[in-house]
C-alpha positions as CSV (number, residue, x, y, z in Angstrom):
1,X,0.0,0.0,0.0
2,X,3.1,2.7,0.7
3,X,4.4,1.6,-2.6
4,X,1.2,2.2,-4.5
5,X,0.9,5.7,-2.5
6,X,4.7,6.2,-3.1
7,X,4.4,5.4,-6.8
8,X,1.1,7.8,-7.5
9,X,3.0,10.6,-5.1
10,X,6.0,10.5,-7.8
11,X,3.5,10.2,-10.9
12,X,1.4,13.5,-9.6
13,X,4.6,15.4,-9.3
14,X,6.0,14.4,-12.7
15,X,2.8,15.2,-14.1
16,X,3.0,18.9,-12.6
17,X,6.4,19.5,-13.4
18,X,5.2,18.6,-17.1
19,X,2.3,21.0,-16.9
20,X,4.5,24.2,-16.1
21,X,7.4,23.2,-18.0
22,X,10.2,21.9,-15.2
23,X,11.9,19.2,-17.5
24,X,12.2,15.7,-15.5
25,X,16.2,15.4,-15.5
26,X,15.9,11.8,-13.9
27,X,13.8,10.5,-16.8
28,X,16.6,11.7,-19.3
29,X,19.3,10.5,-17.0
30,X,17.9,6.9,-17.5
31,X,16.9,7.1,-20.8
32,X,20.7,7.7,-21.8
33,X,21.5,4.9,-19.5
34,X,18.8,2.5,-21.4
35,X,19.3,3.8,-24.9
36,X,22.8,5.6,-25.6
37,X,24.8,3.9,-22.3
38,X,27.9,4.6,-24.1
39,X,27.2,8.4,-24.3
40,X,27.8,10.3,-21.0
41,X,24.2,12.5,-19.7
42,X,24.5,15.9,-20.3
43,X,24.8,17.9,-16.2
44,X,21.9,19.4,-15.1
45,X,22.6,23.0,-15.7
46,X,23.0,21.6,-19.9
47,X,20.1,19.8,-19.7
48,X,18.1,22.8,-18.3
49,X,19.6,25.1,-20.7
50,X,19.2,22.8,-23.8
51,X,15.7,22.2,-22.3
52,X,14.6,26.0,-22.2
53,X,16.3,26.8,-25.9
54,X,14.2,23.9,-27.2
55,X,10.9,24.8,-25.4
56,X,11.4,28.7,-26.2
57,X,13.8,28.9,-29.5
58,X,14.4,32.1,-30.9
59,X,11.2,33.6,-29.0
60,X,13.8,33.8,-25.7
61,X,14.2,37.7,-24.7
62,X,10.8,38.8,-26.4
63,X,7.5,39.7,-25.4
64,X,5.5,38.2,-28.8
């Protein structure tokens, strides 16, 4: 039952972080780890960055 509760606490706060834009760095740390585990994860200040550039693009630093 604490593991079920445990699990859906972790799932809610995903969710939210997905709703306002927080990217989930521990879901791309082990998808290099499954997928590219020769490659070496970006840090997390690179992976924010990157994130931001690819959510926001050239509209960074403008109003419209």
């Amino acid at each position: 039952m604490l593991d079920e509760i445990g699990r859906a606490g972790r799932y809610l706060t995903q969710s939210f972080r997905l709703m306002v834009g927080v990217p989930d760095y521990g879901s791309y740390v082990a998808h290099m780890k499954a997928t590219h585990p020769d490659q070496a994860p970006m840090s997390y200040e690179a992976f924010f960055r990157e994130r931001q550039a690819a959510r926001y693009g050239a509209r960074m630093g403008r109003c419209c």
